[in-house]
C-alpha positions, -999 to +999 in steps of 0.1 A: -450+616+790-420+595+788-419+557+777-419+542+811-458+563+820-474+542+791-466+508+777-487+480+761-487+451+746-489+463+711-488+492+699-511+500+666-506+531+644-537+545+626-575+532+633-590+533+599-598+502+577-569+476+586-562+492+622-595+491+635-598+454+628-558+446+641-570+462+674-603+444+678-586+410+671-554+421+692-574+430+720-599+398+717-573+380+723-565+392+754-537+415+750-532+454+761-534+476+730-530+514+723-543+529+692-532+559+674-553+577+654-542+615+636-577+622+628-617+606+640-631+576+641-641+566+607-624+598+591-631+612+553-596+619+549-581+589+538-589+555+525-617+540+544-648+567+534-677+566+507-703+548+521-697+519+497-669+490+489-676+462+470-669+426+481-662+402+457-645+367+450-642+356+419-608+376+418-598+391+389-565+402+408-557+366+407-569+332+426-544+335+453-567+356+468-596+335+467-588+312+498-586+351+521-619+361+506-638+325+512-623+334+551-631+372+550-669+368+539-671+340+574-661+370+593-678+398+573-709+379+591-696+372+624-690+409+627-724+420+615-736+396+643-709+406+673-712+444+667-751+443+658-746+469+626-758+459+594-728+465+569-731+437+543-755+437+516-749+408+489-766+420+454-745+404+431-716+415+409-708+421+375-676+422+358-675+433+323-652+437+291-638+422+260-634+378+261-597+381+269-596+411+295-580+411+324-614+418+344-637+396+325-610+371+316-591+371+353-624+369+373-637+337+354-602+322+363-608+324+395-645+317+398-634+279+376-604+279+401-624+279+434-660+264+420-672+296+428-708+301+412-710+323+381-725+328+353-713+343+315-736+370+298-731+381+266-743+417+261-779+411+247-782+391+283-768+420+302-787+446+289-822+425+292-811+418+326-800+452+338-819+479+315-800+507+334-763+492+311-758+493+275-723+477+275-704+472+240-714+446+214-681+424+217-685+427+255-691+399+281-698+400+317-691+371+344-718+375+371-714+362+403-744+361+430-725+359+461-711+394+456-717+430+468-712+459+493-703+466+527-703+499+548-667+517+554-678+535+578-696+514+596-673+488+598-649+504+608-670+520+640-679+488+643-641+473+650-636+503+673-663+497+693-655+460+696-613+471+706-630+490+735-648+467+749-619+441+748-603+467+766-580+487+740-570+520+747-584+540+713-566+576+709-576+603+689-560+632+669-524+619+682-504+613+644-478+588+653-445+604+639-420+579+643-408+547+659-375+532+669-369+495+679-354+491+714-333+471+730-345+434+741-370+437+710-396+462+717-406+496+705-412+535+710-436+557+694-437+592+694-465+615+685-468+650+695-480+641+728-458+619+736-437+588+739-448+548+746-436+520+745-447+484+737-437+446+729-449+455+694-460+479+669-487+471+640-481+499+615-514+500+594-512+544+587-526+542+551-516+569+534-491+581+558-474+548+561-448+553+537-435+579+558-434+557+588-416+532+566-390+553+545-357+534+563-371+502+541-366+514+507-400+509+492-409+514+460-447+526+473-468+556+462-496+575+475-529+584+446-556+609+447-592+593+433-626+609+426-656+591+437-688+609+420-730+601+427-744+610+395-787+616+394-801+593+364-829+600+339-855+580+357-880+592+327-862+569+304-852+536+329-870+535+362-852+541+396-861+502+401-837+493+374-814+515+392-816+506+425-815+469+414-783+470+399-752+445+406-719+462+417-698+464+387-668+466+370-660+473+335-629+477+318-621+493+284-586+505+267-559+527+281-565+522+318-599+543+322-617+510+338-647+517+361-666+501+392-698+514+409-729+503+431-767+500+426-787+533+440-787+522+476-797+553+495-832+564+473-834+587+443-817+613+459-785+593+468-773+590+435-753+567+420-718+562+428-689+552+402-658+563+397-623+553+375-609+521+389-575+539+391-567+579+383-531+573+388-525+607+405-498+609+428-504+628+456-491+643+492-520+633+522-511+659+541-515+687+511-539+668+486-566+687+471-595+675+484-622+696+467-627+683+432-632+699+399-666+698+370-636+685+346-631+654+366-666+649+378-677+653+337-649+631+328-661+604+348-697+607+339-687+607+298-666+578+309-697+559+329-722+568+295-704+543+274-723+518+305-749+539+312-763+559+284-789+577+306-773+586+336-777+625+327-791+638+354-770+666+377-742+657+401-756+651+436-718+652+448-681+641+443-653+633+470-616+624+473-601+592+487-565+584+491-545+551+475-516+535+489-501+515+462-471+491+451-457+486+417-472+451+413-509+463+429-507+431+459-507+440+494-477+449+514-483+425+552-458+411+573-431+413+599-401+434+591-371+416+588-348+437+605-376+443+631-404+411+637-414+434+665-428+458+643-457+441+612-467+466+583-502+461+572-511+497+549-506+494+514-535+474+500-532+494+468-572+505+461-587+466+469-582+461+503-614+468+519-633+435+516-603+418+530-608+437+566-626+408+588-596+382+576-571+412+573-576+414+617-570+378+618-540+382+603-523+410+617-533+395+654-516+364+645-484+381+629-482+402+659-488+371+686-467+346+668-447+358+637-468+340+613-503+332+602-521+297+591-534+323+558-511+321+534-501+355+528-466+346+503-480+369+476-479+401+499-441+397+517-427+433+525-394+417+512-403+409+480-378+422+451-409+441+432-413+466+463-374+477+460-365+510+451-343+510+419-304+518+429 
């Protein structure tokens, strides 16, 4: 195939979380898109898997964020109702740790900030309220009603589905190996199939974006996670207490901070936790994927100091894949050099929830060169992205 057999509109590499939702948008709006896609529609091999994310707003990442998660839960529901899935469940949230921690301390910021509803326990208040958590004496925990899970999975068939009928061109098992800008302002891409071209290229490859981007110089780094479901001892706190658990977040010394979800598929699903961050740099294309008892144990010794009775056996454990930047914001926009080309993969471990506002944006990047969202925070040129010389 050579560039002049195929040619589009846009041009978006990789179909996962952020892809799937630039082509629906993209294609929504009228114009001819192709996707590329190295592996299968809502894949295990990369950063939208699990079953679970939570969505949250009072931000602990910071109140900047606030304004694009007020505008993502608007289309969380308008794409429950246009793709007829159910992938939003709002059962609260929990964020937990000492007065002046970044989780506890950051998410009330943000919840004052933006008038978002809250409220503060102090341990004795969390435990009556959730039996299933024991958390430490000192501790305090911001709870906020209007937060929750959505389905990866799910959502993302559910973009895919929408890009198809809008008329996008969805391809499967076709990596994109590299791009070149072309004269008058357009672009190739080559995969091992072959060669198109388009007006414009959204380059949303997760884990695999940083190869698609080494010309830039960015400072950006790819990390293996464990995600275990853990059986509890439903002889000592019932499976009600269990089941009705907020998503939480809890944070305690030396970076071994934790998030998990209520038991949302029975007794038998387990419940799922995991570190907030295992800082393990990693190669997609040769990370282990199987896990080990030492990690799966660690994270269960690390989830007692919550939940003293989750001591039943491991019902099973899985690998996900990080892209991150040294500051933890996103990396979105149009590249300087190139506006024809907008980068929309590193979301560094907390991108998910953003995914209905996320399309938005990349569709108006794409169409336009900018966005009514103010996205300042996550500029591809900023000087914390640089490589050091």
């Amino acid at each position: 195939m050579t560039t002049t057999d195929r040619h589009a509109d846009v041009i978006v590499a990789g179909l996962g979380s952020m892809g799937s939702a630039a082509a629906h948008q993209l294609a929504a709006r009228g114009l001819s898109v192709l996707g590329l896609e190295r592996f299968w529609p809502a894949h295990d091999q990369g950063s939208g898997h699990g079953e679970t994310r939570i969505v949250r707003q009072s931000y602990f990442e910071g109140p900047a964020y606030v304004p694009l998660l007020r505008r993502a839960y608007e289309g969380w529901h308008q794409l429950q109702e246009d793709s007829g899935r159910d992938l939003l469940t709002l059962c609260g949230g929990l964020y937990v740790g000492d007065p002046d921690s970044k989780i506890f301390a950051g998410a009330k910021r943000s919840a004052e900030a933006y008038g978002l509803a809250h409220e503060v326990l102090d341990a004795d208040a969390i435990r009556a309220r959730f039996p299933a958590m024991d958390p430490a004496e000192h501790a305090l925990g911001l709870f906020e009603e209007n937060a929750g899970f959505v389905r990866p999975e799910e959502t993302i068939l559910a973009n895919l589905d929408l890009a198809a009928r809008h008329g996008a061109e969805l391809r499967y098992d076709e990596p994109v190996r590299s791009w070149r800008a072309t004269p008058g302002g357009g672009v190739e891409v080559t995969t091992d199939q072959g060669t198109y071209g388009a007006d414009r290229l959204v380059v949303a490859a997760g884990a695999w974006a940083p190869r698609l981007l080494t010309d830039l110089g960015l400072a950006l780094r790819v990390e293996r996670q464990v995600v275990c479901w853990f059986t509890p001892d439903f002889s000592t706190v019932s499976y009600e207490h269990w089941r009705d658990l907020p998503v939480y977040i809890e944070e305690t010394d030396h970076n071994r901070d934790i998030y998990g979800f209520p038991m949302v598929d029975g007794p038998a699903g387990g419940l799922k936790l995991a570190f907030f961050n295992t800082f393990a740099q990693a190669d997609p294309d040769a990370v282990d994927r199987t896990t080990t008892e030492v990690e799966t144990e660690a994270t269960r010794a690390r989830a007692r100091q919550l939940f003293p009775h989750l001591t039943g056996p491991l019902v099973k454990a899985m690998t996900c894949l990080y892209t991150t930047s040294p500051d933890r914001d996103f990396v979105v926009g149009p590249l300087p050099e190139h506006p024809q080309v907008v980068v929309a993969s590193v979301c560094s471990g907390h991108g998910f929830k953003f995914v209905p506002v996320m399309g938005e944006i990349l569709a108006d990047l794409t169409i336009d060169g900018r966005t009514p969202h103010d996205i300042t925070l996550f500029d591809p040129t900023r000087p914390s992205l640089r490589v050091p010389a």
